[in-house]
Every structure is written in structure tokens, then in C-alpha cells.
N, CA, C and O atoms as a GROMACS GRO file, in nm:
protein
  276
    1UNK      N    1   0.592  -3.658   0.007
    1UNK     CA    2   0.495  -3.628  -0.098
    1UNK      C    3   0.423  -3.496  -0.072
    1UNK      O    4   0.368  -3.433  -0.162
    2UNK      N    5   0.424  -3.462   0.033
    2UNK     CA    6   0.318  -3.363   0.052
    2UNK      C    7   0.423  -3.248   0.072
    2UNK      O    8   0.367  -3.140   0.051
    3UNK      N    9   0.529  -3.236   0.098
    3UNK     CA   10   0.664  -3.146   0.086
    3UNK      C   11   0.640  -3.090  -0.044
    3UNK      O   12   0.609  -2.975  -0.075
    4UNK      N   13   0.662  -3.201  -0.120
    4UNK     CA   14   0.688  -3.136  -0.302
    4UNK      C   15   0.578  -3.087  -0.369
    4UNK      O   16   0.572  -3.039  -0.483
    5UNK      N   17   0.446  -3.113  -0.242
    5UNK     CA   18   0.294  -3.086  -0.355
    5UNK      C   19   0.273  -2.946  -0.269
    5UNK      O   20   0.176  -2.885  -0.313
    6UNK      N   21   0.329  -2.889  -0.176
    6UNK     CA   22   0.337  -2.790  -0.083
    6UNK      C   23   0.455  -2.679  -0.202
    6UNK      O   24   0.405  -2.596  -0.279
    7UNK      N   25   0.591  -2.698  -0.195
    7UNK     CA   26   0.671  -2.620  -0.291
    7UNK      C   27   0.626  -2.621  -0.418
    7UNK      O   28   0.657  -2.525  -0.488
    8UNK      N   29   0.542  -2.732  -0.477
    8UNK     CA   30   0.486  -2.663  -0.610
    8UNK      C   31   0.430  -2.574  -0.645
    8UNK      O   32   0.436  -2.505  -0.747
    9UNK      N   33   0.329  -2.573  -0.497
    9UNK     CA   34   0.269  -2.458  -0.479
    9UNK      C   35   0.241  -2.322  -0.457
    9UNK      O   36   0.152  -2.238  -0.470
   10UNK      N   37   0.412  -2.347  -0.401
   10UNK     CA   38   0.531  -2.187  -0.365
   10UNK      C   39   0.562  -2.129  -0.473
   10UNK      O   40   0.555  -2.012  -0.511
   11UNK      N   41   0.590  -2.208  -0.509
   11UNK     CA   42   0.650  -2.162  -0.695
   11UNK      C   43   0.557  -2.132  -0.779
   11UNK      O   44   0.564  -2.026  -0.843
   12UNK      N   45   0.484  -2.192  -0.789
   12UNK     CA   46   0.343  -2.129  -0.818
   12UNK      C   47   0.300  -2.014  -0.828
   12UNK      O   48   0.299  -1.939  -0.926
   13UNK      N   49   0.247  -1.992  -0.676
   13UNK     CA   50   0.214  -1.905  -0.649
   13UNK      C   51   0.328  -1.770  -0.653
   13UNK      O   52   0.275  -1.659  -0.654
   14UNK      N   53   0.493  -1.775  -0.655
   14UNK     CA   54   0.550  -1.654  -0.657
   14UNK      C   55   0.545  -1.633  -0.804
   14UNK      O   56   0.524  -1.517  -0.836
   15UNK      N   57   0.562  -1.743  -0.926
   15UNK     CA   58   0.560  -1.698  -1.044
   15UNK      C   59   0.489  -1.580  -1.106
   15UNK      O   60   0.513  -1.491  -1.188
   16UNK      N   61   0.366  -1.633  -1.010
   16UNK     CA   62   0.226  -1.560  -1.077
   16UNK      C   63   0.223  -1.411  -1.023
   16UNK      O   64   0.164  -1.322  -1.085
   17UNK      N   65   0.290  -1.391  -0.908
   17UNK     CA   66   0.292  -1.301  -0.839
   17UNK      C   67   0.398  -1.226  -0.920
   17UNK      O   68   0.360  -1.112  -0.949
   18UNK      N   69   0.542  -1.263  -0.972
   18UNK     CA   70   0.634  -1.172  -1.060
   18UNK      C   71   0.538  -1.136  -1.192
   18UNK      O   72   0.499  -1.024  -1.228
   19UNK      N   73   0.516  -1.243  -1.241
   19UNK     CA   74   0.398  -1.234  -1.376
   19UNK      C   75   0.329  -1.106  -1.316
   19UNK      O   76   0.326  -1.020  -1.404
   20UNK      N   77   0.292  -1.075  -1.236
   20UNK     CA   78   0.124  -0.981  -1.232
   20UNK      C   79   0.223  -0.818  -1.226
   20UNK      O   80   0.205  -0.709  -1.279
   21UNK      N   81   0.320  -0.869  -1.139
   21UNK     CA   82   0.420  -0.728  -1.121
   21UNK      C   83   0.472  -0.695  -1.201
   21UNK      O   84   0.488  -0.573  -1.197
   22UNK      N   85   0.544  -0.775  -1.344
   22UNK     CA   86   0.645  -0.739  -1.438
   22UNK      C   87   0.489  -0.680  -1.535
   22UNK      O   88   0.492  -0.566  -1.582
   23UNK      N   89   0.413  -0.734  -1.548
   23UNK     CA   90   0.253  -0.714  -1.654
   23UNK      C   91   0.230  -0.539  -1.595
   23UNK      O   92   0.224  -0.452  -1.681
   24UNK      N   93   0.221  -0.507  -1.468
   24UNK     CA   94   0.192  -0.357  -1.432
   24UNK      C   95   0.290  -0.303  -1.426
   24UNK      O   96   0.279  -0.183  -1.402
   25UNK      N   97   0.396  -0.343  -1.438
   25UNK     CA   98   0.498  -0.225  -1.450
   25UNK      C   99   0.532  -0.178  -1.577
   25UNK      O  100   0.597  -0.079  -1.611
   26UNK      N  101   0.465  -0.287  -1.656
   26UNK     CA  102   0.448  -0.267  -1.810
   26UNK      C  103   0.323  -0.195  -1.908
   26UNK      O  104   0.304  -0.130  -2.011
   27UNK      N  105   0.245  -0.269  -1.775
   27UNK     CA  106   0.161  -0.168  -1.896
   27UNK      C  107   0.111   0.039  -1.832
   27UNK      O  108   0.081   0.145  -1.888
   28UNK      N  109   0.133  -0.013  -1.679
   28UNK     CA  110   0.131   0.114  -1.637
   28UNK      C  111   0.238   0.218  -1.656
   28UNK      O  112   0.354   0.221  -1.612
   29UNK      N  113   0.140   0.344  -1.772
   29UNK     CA  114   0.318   0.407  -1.791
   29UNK      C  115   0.414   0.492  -1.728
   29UNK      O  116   0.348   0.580  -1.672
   30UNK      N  117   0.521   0.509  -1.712
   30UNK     CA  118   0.604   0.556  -1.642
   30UNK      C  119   0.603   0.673  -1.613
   30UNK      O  120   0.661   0.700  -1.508
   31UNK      N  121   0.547   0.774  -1.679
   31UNK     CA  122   0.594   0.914  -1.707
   31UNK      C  123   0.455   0.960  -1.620
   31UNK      O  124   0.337   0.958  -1.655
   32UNK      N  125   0.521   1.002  -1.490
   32UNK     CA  126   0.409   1.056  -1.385
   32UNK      C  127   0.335   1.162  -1.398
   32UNK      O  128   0.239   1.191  -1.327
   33UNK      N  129   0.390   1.237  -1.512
   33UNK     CA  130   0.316   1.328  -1.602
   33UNK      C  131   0.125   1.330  -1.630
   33UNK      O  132   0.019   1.394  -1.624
   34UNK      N  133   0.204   1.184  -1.666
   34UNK     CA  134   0.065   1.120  -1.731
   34UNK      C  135  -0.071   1.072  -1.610
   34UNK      O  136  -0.191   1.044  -1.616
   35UNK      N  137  -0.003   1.079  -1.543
   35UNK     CA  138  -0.064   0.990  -1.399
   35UNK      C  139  -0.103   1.073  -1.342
   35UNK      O  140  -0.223   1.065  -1.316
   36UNK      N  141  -0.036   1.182  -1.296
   36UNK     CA  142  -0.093   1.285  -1.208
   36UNK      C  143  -0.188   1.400  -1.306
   36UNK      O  144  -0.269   1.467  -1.242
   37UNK      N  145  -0.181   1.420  -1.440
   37UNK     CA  146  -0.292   1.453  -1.501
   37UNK      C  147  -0.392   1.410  -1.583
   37UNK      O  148  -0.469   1.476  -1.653
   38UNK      N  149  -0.377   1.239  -1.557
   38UNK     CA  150  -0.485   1.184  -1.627
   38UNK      C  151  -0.512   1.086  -1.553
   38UNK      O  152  -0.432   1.086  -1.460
   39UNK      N  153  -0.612   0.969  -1.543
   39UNK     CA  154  -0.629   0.867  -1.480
   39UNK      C  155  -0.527   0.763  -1.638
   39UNK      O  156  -0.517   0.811  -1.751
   40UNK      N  157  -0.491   0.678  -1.613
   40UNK     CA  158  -0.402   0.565  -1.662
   40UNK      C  159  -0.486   0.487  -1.714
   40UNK      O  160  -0.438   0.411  -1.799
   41UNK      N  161  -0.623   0.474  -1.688
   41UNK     CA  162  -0.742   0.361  -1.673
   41UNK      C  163  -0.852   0.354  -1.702
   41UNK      O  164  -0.917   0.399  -1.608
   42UNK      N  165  -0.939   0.309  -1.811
   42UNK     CA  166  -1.070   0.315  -1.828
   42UNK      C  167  -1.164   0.280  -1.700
   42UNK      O  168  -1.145   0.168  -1.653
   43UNK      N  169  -1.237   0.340  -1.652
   43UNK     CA  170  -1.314   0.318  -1.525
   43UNK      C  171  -1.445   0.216  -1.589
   43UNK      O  172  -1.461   0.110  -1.529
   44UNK      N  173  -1.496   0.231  -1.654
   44UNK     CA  174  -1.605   0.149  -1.670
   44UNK      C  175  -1.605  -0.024  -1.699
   44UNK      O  176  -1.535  -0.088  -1.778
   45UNK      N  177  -1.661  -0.051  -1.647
   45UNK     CA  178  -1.704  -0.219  -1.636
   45UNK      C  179  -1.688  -0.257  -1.720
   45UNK      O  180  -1.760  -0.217  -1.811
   46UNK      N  181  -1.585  -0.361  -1.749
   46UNK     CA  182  -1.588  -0.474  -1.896
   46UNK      C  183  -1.475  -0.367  -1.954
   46UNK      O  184  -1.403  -0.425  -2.035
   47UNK      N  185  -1.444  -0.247  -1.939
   47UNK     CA  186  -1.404  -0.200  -2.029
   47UNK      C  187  -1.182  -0.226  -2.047
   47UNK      O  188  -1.120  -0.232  -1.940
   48UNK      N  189  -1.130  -0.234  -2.134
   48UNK     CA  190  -0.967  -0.271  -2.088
   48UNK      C  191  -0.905  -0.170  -2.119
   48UNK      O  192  -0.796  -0.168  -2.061
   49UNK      N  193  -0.921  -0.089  -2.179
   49UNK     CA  194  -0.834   0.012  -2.222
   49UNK      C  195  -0.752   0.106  -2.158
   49UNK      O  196  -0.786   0.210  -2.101
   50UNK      N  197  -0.658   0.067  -2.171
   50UNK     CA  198  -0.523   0.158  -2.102
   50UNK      C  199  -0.445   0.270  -2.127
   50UNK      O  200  -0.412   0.271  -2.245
   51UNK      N  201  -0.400   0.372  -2.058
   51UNK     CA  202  -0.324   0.485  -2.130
   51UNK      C  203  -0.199   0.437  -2.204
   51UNK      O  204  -0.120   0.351  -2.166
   52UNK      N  205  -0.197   0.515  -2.327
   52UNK     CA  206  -0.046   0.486  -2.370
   52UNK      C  207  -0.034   0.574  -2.463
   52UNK      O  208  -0.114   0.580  -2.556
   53UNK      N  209   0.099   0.676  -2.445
   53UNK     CA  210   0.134   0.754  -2.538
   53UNK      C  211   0.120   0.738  -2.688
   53UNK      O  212   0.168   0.642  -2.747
   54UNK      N  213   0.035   0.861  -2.765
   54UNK     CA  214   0.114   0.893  -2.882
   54UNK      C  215  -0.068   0.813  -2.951
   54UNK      O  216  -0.103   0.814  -3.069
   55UNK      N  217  -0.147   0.754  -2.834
   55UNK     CA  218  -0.288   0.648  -2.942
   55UNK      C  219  -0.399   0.753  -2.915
   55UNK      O  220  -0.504   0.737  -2.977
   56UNK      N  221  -0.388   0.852  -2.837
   56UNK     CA  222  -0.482   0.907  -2.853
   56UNK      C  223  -0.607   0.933  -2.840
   56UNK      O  224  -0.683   1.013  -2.894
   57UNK      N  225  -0.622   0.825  -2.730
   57UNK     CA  226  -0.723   0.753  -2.602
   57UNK      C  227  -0.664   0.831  -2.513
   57UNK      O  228  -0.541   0.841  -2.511
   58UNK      N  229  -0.776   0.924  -2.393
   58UNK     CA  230  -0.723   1.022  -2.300
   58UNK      C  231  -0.787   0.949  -2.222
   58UNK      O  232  -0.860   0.864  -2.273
   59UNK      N  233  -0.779   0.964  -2.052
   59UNK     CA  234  -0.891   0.883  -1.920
   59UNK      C  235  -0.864   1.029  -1.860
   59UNK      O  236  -0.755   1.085  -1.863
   60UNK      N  237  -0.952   1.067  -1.818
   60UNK     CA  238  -0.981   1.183  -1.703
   60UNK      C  239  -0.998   1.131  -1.552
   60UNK      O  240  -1.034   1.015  -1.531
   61UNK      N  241  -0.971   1.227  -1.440
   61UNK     CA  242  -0.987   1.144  -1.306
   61UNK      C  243  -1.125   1.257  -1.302
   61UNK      O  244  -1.122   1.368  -1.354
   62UNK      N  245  -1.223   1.208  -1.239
   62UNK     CA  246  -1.376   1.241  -1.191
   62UNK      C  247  -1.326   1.321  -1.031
   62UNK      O  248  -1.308   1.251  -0.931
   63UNK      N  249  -1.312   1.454  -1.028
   63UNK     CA  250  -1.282   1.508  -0.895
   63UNK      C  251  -1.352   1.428  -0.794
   63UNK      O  252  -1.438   1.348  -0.830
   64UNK      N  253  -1.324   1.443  -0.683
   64UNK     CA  254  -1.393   1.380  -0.556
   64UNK      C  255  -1.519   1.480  -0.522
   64UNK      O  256  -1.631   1.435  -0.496
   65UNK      N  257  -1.486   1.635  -0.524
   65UNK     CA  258  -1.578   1.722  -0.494
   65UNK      C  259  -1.515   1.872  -0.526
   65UNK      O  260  -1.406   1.918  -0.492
   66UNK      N  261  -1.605   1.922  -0.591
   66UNK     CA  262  -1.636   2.080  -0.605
   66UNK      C  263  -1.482   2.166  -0.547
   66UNK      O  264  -1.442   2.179  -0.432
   67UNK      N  265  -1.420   2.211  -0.675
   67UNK     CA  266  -1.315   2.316  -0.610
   67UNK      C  267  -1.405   2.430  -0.531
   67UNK      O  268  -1.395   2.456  -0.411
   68UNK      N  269  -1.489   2.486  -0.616
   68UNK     CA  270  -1.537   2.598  -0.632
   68UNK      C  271  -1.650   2.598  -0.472
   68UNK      O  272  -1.649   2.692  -0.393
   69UNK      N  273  -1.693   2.536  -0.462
   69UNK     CA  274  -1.807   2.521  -0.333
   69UNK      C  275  -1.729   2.564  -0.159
   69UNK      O  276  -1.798   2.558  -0.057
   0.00000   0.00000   0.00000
């Protein structure tokens, strides 16, 4: 009994784990273009909005610090 309530739990838990991987490989987009000159990701709290070609929603990355200094 405790075998099968143990592998339910395997399975389980890898489903969710393909689920979360096939979900970001989907919604994060491919074209590194996009990635290396934009952030992919709304930064603010609560907020969901994701990059995706062609909608017209841009995300900027916030430098770390000062080229110029």
C-alpha cells in the first residue's frame, strides 16, 4: 500500500515537472533576438504579461549600473 501511494506520487510529481517545462518552452520565445534585447517579462508584482511577437507590448532590462560612470 504504501509502494503505490509512494509511485503516485512519482508520477505526480514528474508530470507536473514536464507540464511546467513544456508551459516555458512555450511561452518563452525562441528568437534570442528578443531576449538578449529585451527582458521576455513583466517585472512588476501581480503583473503576467509576456513577450510575444507582432502584440506590441515591449519589457526593457533595467541596467545593473551606469555605462557611462
Amino acid at each position: 500500500m504504501v509502494v503505490e501511494v509512494v509511485l503516485v506520487i512519482v508520477v505526480v510529481v514528474v508530470v507536473v515537472v514536464v507540464v511546467v517545462v513544456v508551459v516555458v518552452v512555450v511561452v518563452v520565445p525562441s528568437d534570442s533576438n528578443h531576449i538578449g534585447a529585451m527582458g521576455a517579462a513583466c517585472s512588476i508584482a501581480g503583473c503576467t504579461n509576456r513577450f510575444k511577437a507582432g502584440s506590441g507590448i515591449n519589457f526593457y532590462k533595467i541596467p545593473k549600473k551606469n555605462k557611462n560612470k
